[in-house]
mmCIF file as gemmi writes it, N, C-alpha and C atoms, coordinates in Angstrom:
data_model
loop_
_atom_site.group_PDB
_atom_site.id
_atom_site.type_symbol
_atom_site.label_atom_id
_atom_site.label_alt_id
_atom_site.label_comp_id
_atom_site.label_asym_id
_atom_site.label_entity_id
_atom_site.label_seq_id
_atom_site.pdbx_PDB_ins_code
_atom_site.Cartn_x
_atom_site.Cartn_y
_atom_site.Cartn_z
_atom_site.occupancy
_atom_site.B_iso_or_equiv
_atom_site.pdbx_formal_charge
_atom_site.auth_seq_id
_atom_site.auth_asym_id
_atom_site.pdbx_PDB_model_num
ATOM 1 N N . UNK Axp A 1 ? -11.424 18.185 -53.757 1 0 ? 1 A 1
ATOM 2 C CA . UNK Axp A 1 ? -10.124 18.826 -53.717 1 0 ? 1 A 1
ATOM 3 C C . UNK Axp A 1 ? -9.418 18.681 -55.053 1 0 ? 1 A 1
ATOM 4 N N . UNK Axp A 2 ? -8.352 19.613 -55.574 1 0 ? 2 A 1
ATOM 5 C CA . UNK Axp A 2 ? -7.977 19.555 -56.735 1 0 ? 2 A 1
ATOM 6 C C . UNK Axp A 2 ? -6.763 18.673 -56.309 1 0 ? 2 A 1
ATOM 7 N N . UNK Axp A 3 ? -6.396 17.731 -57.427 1 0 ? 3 A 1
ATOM 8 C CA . UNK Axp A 3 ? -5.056 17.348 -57.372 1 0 ? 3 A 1
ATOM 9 C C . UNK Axp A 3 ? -3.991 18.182 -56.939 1 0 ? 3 A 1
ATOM 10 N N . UNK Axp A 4 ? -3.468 19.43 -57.074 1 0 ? 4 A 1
ATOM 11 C CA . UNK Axp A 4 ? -2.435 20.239 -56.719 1 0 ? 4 A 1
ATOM 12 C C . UNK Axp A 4 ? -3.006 20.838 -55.209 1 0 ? 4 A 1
ATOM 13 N N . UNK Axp A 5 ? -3.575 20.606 -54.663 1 0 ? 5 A 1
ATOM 14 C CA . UNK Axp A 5 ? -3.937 21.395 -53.395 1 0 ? 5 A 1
ATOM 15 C C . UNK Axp A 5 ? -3.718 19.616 -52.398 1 0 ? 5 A 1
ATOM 16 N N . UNK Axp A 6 ? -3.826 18.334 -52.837 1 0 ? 6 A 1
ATOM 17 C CA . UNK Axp A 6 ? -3.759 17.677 -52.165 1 0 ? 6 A 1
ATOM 18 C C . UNK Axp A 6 ? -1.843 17.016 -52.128 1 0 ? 6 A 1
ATOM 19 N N . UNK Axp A 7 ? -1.439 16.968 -53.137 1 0 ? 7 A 1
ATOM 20 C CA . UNK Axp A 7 ? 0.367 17.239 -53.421 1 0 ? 7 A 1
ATOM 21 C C . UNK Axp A 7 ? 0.894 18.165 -52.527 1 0 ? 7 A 1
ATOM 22 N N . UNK Axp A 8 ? 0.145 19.425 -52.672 1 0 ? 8 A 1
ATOM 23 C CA . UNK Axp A 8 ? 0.982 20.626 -51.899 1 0 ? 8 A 1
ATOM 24 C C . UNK Axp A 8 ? 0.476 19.978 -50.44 1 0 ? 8 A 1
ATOM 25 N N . UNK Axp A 9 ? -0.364 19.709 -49.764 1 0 ? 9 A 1
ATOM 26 C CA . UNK Axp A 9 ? -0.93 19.049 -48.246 1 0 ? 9 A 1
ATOM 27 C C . UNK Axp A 9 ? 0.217 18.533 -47.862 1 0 ? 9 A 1
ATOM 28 N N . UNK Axp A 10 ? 0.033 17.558 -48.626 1 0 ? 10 A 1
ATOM 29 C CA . UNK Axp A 10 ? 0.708 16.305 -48.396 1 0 ? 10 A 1
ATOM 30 C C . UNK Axp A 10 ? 2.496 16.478 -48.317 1 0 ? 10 A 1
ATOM 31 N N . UNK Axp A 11 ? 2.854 17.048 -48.926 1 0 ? 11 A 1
ATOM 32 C CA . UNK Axp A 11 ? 3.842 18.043 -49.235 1 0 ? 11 A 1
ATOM 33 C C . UNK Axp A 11 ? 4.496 18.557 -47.745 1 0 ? 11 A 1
ATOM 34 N N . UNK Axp A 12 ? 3.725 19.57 -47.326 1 0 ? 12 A 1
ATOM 35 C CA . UNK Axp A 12 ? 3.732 19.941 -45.88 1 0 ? 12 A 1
ATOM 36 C C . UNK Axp A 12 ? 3.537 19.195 -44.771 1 0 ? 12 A 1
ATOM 37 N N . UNK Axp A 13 ? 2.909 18.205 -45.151 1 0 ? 13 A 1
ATOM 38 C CA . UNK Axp A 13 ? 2.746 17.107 -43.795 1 0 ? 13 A 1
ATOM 39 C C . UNK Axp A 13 ? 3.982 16.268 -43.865 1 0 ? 13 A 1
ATOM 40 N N . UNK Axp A 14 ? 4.616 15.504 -44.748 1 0 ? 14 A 1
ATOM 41 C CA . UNK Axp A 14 ? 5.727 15.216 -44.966 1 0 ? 14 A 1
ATOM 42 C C . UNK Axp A 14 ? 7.085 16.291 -44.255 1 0 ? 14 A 1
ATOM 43 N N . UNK Axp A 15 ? 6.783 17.496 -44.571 1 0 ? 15 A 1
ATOM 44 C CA . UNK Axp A 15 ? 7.861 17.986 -43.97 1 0 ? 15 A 1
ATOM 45 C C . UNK Axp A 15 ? 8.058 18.395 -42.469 1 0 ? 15 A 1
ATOM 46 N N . UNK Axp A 16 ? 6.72 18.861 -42.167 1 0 ? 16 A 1
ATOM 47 C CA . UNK Axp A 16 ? 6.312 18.497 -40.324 1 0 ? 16 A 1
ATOM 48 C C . UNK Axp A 16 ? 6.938 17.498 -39.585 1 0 ? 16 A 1
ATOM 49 N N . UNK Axp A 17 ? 6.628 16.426 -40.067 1 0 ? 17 A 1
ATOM 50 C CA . UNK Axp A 17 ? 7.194 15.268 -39.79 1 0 ? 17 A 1
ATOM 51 C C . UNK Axp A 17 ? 8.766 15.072 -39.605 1 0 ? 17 A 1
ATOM 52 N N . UNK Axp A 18 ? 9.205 15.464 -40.808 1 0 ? 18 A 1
ATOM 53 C CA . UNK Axp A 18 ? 10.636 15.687 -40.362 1 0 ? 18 A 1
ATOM 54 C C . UNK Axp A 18 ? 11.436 16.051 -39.363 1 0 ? 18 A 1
ATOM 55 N N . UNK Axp A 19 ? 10.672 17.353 -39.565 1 0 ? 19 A 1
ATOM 56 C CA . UNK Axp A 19 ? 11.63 18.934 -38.91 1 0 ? 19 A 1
ATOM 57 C C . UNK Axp A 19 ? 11.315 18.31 -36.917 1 0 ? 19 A 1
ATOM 58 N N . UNK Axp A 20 ? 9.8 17.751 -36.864 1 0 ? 20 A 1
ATOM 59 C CA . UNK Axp A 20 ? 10.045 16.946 -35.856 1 0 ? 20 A 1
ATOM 60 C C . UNK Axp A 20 ? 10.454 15.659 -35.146 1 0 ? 20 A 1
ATOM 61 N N . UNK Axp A 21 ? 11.387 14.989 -36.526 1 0 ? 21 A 1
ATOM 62 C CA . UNK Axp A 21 ? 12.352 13.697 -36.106 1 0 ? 21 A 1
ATOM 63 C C . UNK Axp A 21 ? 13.243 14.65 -35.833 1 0 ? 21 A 1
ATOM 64 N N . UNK Axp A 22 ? 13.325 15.799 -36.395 1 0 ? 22 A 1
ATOM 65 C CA . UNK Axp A 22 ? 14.753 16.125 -36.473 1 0 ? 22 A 1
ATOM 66 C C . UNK Axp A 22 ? 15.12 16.386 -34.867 1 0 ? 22 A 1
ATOM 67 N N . UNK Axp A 23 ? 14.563 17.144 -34.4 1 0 ? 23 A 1
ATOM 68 C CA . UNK Axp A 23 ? 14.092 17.412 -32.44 1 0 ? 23 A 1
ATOM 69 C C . UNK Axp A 23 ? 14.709 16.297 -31.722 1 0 ? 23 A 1
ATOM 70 N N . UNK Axp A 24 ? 14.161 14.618 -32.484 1 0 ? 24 A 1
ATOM 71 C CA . UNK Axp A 24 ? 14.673 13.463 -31.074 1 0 ? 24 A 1
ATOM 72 C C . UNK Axp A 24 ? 15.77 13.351 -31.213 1 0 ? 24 A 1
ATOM 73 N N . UNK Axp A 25 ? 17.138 13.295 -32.079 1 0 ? 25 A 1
ATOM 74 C CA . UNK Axp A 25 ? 17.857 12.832 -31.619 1 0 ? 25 A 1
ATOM 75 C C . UNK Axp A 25 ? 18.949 13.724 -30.541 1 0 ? 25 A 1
ATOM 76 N N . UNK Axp A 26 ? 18.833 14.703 -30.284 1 0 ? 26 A 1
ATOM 77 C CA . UNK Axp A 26 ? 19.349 15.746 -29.832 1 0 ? 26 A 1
ATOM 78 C C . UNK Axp A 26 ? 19.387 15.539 -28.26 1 0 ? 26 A 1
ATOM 79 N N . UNK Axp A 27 ? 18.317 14.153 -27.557 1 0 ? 27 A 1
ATOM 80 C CA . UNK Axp A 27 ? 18.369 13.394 -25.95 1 0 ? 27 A 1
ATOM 81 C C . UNK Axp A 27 ? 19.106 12.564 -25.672 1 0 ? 27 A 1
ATOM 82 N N . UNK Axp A 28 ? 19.506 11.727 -26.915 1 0 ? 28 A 1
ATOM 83 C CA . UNK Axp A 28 ? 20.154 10.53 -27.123 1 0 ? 28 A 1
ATOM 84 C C . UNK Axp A 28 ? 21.521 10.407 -26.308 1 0 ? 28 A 1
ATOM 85 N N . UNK Axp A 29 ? 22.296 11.679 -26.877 1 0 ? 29 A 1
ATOM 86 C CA . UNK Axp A 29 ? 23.763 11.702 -25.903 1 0 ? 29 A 1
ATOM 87 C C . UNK Axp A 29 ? 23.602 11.515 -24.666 1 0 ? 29 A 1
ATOM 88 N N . UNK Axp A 30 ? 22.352 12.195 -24.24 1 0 ? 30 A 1
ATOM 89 C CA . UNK Axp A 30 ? 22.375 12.673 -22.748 1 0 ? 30 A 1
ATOM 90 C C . UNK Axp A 30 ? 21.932 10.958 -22.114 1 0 ? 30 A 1
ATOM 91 N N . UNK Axp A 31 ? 21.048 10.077 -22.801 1 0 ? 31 A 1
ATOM 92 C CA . UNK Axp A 31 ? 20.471 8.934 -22.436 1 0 ? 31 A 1
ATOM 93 C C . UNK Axp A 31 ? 21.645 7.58 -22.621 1 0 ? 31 A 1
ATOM 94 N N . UNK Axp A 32 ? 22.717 8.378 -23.571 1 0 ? 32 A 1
ATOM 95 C CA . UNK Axp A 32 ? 23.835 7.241 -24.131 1 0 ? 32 A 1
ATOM 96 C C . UNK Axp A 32 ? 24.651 7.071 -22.794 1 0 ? 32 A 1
ATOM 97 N N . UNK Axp A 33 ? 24.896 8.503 -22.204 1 0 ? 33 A 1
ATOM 98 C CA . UNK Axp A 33 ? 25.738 8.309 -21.499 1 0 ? 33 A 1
ATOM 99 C C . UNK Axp A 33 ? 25.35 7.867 -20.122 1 0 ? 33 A 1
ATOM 100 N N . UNK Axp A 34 ? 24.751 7.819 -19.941 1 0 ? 34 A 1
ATOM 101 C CA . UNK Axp A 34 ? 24.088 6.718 -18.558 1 0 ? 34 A 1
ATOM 102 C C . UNK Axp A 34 ? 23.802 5.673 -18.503 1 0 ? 34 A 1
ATOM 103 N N . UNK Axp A 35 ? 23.535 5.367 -19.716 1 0 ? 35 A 1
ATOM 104 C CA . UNK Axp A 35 ? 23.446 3.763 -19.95 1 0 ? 35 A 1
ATOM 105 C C . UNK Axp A 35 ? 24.454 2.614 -19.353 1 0 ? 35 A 1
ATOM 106 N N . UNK Axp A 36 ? 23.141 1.704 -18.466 1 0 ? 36 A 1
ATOM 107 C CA . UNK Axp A 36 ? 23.431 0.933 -17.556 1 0 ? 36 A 1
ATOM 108 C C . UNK Axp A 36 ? 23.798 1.431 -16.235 1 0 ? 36 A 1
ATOM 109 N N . UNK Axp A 37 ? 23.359 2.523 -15.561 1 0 ? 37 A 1
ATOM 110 C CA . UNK Axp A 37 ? 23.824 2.544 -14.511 1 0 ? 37 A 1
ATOM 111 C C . UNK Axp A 37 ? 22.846 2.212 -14.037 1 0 ? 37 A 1
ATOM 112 N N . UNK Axp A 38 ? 21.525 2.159 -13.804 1 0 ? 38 A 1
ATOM 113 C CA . UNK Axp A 38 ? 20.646 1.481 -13.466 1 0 ? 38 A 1
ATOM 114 C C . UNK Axp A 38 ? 20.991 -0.063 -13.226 1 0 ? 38 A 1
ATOM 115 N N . UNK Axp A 39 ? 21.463 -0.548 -13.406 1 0 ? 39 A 1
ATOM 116 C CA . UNK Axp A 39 ? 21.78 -2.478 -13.291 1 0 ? 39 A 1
ATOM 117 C C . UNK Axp A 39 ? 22.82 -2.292 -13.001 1 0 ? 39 A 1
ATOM 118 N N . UNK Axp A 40 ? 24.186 -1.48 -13.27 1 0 ? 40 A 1
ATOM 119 C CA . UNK Axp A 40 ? 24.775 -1.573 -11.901 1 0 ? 40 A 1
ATOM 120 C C . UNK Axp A 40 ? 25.275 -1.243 -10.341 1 0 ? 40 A 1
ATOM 121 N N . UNK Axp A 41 ? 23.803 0.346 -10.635 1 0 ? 41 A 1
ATOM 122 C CA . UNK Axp A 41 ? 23.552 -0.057 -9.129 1 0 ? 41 A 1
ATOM 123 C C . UNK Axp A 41 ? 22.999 -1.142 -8.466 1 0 ? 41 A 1
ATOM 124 N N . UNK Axp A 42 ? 22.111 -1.254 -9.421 1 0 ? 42 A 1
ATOM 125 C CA . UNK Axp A 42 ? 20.813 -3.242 -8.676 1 0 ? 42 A 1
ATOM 126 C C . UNK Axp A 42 ? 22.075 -4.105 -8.207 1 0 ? 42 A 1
ATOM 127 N N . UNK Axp A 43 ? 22.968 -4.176 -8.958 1 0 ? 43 A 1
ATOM 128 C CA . UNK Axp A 43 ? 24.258 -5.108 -8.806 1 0 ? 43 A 1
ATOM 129 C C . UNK Axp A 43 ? 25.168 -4.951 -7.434 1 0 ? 43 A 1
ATOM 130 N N . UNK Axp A 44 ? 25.448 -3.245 -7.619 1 0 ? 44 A 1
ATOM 131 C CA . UNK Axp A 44 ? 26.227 -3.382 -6.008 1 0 ? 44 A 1
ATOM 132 C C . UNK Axp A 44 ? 25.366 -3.55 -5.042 1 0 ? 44 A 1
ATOM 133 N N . UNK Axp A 45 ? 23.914 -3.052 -5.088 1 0 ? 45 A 1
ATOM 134 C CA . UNK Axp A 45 ? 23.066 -3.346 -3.877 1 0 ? 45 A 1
ATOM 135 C C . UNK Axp A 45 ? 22.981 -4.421 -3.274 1 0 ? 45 A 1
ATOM 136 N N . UNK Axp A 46 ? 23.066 -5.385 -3.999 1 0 ? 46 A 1
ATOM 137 C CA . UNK Axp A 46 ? 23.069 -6.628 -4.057 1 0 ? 46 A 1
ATOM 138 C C . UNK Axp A 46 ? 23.944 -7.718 -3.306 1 0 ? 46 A 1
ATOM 139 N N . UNK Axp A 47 ? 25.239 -6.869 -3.317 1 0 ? 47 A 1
ATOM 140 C CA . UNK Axp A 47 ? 26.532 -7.599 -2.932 1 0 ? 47 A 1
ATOM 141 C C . UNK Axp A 47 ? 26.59 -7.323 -1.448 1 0 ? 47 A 1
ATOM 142 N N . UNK Axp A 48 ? 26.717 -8.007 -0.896 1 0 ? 48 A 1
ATOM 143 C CA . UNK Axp A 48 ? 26.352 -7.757 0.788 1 0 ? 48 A 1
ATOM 144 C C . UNK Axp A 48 ? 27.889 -7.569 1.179 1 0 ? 48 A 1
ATOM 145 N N . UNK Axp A 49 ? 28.813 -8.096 0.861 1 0 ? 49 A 1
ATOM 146 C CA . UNK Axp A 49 ? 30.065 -7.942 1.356 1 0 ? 49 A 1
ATOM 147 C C . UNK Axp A 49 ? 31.232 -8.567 0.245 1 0 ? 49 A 1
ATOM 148 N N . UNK Axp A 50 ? 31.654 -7.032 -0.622 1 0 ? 50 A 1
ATOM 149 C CA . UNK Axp A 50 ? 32.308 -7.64 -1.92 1 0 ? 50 A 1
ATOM 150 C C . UNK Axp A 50 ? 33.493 -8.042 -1.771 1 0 ? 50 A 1
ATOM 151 N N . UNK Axp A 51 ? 34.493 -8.139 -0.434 1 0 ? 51 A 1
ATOM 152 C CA . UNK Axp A 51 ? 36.024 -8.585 0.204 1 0 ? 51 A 1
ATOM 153 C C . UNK Axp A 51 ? 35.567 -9.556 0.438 1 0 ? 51 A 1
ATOM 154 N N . UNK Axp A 52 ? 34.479 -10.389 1.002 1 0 ? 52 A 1
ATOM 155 C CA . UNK Axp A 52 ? 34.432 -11.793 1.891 1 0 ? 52 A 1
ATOM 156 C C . UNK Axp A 52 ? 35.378 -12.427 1.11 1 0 ? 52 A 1
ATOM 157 N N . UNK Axp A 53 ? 35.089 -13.046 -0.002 1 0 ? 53 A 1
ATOM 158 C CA . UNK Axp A 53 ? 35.907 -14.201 -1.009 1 0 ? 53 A 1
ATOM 159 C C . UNK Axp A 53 ? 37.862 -13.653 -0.356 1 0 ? 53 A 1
ATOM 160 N N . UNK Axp A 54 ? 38.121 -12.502 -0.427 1 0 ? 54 A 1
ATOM 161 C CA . UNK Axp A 54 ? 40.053 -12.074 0.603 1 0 ? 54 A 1
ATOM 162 C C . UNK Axp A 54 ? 39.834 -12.723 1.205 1 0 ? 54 A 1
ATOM 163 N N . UNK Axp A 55 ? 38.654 -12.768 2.412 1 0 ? 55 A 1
ATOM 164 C CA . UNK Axp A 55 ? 39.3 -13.538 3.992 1 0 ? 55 A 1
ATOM 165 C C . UNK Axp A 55 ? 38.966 -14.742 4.197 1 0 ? 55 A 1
ATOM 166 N N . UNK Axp A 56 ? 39.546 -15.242 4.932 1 0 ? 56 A 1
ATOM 167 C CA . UNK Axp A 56 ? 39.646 -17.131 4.73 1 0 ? 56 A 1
ATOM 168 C C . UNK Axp A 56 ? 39.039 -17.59 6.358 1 0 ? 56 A 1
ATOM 169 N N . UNK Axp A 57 ? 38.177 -16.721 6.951 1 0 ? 57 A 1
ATOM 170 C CA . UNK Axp A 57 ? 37.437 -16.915 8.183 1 0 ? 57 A 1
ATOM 171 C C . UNK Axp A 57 ? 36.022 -17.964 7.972 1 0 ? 57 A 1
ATOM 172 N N . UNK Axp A 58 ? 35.825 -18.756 9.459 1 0 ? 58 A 1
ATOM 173 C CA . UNK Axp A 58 ? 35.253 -19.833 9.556 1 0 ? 58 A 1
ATOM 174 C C . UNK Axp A 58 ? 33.874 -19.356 8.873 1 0 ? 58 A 1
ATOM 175 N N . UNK Axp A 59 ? 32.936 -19.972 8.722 1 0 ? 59 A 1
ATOM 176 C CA . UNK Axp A 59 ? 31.323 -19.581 8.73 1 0 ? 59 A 1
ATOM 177 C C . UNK Axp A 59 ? 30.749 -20.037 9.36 1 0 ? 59 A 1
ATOM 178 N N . UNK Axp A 60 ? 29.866 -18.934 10.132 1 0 ? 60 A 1
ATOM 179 C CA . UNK Axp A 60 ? 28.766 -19.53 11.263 1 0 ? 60 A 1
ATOM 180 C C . UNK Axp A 60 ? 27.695 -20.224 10.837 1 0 ? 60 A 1
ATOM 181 N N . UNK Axp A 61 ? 27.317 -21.023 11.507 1 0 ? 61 A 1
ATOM 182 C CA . UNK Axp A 61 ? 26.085 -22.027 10.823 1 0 ? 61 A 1
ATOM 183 C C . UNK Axp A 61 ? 26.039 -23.272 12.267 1 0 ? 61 A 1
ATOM 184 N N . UNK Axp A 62 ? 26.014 -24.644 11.184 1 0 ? 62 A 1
ATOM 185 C CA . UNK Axp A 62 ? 25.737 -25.729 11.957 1 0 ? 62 A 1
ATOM 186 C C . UNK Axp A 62 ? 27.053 -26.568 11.837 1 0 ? 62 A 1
ATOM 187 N N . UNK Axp A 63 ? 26.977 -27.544 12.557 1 0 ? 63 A 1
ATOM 188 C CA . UNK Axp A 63 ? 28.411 -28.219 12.512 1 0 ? 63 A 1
ATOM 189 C C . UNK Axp A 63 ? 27.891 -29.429 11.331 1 0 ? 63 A 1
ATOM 190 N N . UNK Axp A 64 ? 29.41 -29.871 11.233 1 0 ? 64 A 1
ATOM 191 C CA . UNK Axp A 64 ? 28.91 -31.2 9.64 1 0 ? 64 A 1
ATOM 192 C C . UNK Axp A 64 ? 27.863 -32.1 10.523 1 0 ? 64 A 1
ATOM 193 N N . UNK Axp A 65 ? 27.7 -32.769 11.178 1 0 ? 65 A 1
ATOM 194 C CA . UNK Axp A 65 ? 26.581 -33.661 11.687 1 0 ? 65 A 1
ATOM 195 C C . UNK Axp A 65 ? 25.336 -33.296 11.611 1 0 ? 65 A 1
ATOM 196 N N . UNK Axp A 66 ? 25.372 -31.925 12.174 1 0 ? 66 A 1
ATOM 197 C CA . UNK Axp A 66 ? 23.749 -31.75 12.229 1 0 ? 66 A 1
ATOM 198 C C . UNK Axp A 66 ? 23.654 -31.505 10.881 1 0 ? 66 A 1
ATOM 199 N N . UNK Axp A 67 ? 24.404 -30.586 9.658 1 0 ? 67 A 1
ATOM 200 C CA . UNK Axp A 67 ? 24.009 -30.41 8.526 1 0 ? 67 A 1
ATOM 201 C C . UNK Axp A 67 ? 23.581 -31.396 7.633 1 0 ? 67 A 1
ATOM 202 N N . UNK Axp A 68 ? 24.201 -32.698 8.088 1 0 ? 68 A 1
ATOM 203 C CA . UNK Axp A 68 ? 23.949 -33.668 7.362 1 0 ? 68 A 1
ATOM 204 C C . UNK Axp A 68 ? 22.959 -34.233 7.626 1 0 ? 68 A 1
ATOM 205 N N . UNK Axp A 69 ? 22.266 -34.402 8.682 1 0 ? 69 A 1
ATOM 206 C CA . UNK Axp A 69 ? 20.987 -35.314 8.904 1 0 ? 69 A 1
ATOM 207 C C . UNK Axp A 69 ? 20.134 -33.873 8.484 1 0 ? 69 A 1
ATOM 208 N N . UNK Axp A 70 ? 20.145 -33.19 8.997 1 0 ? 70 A 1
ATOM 209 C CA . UNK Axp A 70 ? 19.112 -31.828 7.709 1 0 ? 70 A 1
ATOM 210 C C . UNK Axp A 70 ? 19.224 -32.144 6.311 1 0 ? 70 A 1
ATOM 211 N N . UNK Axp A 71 ? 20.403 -32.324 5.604 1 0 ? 71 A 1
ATOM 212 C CA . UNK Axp A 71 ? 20.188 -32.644 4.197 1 0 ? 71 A 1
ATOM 213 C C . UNK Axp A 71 ? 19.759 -33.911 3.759 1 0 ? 71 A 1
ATOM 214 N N . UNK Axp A 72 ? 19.799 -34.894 4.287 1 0 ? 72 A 1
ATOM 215 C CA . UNK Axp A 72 ? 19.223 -36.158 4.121 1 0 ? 72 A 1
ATOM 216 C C . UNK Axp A 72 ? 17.494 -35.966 4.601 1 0 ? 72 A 1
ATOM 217 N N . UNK Axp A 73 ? 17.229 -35.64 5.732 1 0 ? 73 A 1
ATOM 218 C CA . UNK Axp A 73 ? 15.908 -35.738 6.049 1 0 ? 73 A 1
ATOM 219 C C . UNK Axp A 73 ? 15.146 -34.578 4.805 1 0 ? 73 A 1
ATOM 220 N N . UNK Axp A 74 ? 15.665 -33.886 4.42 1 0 ? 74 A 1
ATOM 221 C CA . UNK Axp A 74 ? 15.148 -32.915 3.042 1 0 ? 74 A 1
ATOM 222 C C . UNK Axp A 74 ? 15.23 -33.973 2.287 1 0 ? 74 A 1
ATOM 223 N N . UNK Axp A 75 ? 16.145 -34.941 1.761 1 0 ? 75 A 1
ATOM 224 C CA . UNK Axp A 75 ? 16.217 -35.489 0.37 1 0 ? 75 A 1
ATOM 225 C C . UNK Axp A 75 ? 14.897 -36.625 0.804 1 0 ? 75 A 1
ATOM 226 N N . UNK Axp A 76 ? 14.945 -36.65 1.712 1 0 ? 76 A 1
ATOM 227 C CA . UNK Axp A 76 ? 13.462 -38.163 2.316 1 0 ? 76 A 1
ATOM 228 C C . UNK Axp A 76 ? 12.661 -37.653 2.218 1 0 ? 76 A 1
ATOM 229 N N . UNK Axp A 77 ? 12.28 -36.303 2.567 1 0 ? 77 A 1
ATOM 230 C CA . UNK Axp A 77 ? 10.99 -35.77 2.432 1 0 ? 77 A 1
ATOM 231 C C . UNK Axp A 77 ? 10.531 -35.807 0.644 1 0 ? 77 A 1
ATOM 232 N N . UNK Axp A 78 ? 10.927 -35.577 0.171 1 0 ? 78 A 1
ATOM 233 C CA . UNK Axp A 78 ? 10.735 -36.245 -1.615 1 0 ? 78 A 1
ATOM 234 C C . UNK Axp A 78 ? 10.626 -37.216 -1.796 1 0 ? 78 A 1
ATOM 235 N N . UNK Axp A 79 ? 10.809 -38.203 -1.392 1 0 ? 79 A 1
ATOM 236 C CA . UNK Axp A 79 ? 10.974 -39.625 -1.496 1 0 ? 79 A 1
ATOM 237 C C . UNK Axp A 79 ? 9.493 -39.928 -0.73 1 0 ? 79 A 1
ATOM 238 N N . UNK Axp A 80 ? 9.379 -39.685 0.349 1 0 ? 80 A 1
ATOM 239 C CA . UNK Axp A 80 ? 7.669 -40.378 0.947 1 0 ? 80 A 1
ATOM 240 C C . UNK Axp A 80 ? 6.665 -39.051 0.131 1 0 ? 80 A 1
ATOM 241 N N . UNK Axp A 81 ? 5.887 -40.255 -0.496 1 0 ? 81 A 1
ATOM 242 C CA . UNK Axp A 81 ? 4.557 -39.498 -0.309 1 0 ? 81 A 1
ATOM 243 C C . UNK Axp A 81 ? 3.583 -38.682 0.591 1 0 ? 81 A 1
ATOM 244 N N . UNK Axp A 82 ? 3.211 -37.459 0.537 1 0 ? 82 A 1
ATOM 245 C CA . UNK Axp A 82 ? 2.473 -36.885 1.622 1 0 ? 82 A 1
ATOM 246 C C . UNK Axp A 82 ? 0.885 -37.717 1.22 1 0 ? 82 A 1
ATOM 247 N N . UNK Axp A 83 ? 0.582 -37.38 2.624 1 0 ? 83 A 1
ATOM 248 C CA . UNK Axp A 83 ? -0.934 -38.205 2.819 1 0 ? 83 A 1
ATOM 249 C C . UNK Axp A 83 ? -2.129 -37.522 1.927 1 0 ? 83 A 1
ATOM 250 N N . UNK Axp A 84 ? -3.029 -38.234 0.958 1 0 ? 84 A 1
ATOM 251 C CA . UNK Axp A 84 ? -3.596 -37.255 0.209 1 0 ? 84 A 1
ATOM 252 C C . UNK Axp A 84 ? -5.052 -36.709 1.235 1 0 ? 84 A 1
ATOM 253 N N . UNK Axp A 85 ? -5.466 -35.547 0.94 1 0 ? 85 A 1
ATOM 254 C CA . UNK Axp A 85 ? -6.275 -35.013 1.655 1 0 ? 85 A 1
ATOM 255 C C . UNK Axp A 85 ? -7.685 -35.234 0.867 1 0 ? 85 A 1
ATOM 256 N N . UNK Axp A 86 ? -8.516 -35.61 2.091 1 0 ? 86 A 1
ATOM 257 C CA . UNK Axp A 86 ? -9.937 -36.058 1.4 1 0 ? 86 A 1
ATOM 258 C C . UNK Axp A 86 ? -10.594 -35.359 0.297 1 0 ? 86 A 1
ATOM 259 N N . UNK Axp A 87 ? -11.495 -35.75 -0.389 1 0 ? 87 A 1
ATOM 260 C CA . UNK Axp A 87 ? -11.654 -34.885 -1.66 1 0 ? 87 A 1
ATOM 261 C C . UNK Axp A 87 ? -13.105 -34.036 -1.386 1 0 ? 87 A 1
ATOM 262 N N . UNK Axp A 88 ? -13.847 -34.643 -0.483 1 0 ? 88 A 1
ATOM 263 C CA . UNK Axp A 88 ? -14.96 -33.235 0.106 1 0 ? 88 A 1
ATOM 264 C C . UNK Axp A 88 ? -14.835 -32.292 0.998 1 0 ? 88 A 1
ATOM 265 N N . UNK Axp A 89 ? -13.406 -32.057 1.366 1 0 ? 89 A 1
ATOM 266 C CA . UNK Axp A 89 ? -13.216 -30.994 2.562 1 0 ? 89 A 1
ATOM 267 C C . UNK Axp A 89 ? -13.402 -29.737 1.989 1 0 ? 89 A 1
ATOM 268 N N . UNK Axp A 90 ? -13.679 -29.526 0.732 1 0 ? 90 A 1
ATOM 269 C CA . UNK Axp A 90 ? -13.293 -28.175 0.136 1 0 ? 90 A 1
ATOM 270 C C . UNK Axp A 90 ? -14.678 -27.225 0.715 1 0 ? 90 A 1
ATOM 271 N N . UNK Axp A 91 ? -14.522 -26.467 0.958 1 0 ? 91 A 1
ATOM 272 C CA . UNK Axp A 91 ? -15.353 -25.318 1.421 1 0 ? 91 A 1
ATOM 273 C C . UNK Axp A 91 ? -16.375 -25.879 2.999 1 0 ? 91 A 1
ATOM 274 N N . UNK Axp A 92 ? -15.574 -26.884 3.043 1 0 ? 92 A 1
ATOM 275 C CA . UNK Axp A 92 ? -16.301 -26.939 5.181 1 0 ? 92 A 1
ATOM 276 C C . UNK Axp A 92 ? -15.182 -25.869 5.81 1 0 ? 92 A 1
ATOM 277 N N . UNK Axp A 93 ? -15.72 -26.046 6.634 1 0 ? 93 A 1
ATOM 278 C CA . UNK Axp A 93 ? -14.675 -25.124 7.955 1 0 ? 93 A 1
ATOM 279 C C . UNK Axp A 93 ? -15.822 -24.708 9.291 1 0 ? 93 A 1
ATOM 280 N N . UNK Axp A 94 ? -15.06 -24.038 9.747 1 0 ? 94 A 1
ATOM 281 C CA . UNK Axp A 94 ? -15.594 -23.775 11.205 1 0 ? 94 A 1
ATOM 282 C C . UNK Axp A 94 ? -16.915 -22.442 10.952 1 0 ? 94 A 1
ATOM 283 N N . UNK Axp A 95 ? -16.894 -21.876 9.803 1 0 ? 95 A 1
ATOM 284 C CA . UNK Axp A 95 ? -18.236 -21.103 9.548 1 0 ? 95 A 1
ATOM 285 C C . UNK Axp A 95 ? -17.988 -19.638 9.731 1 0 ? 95 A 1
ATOM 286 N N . UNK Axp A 96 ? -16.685 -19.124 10.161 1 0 ? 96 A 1
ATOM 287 C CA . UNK Axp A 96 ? -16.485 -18.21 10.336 1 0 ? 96 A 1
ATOM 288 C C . UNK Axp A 96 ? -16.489 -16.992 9.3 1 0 ? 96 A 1
């Protein structure tokens, strides 16, 4: 190839290039202006009942006694070691 036939190429490929950046930004507005509504719909979906925190009504559950021996017998269960399980059981079973 002659030097002037690979300038002029190159030339034109350079400007291709352009004329098709020039094309993207012309979505942008349309993509600017929606931005984030995606996360905050995820957000209201999310909110099961956005007044609760107004009303000052009881919550159903357990009474303080029983909650408390539930949270203690959870904090014991960390505290004892579970029993370790033999080290050749791996692949017995019933054969099924």
């Amino acid at each position: 190839m002659k030097p002037t036939t690979l300038s002029v190429s190159s030339i034109l490929v350079v400007l291709l290039v352009c004329t098709g950046c020039r094309a993207v930004p012309t979505t942008t507005p349309q993509w600017d202006a929606r931005f984030g509504d995606a996360t905050r719909t995820a957000f209201a979906q999310q909110v099961r009942d956005p007044y609760a925190a107004g009303r000052h009504s009881t919550v159903d559950g357990m009474d303080g006694v029983s909650a408390a021996a539930v949270q203690q017998r959870y904090q014991k269960s960390f505290a004892e070691k579970p029993d370790a399980a033999p080290a050749f059981t791996i692949g017995l079973g019933s054969g099924r």
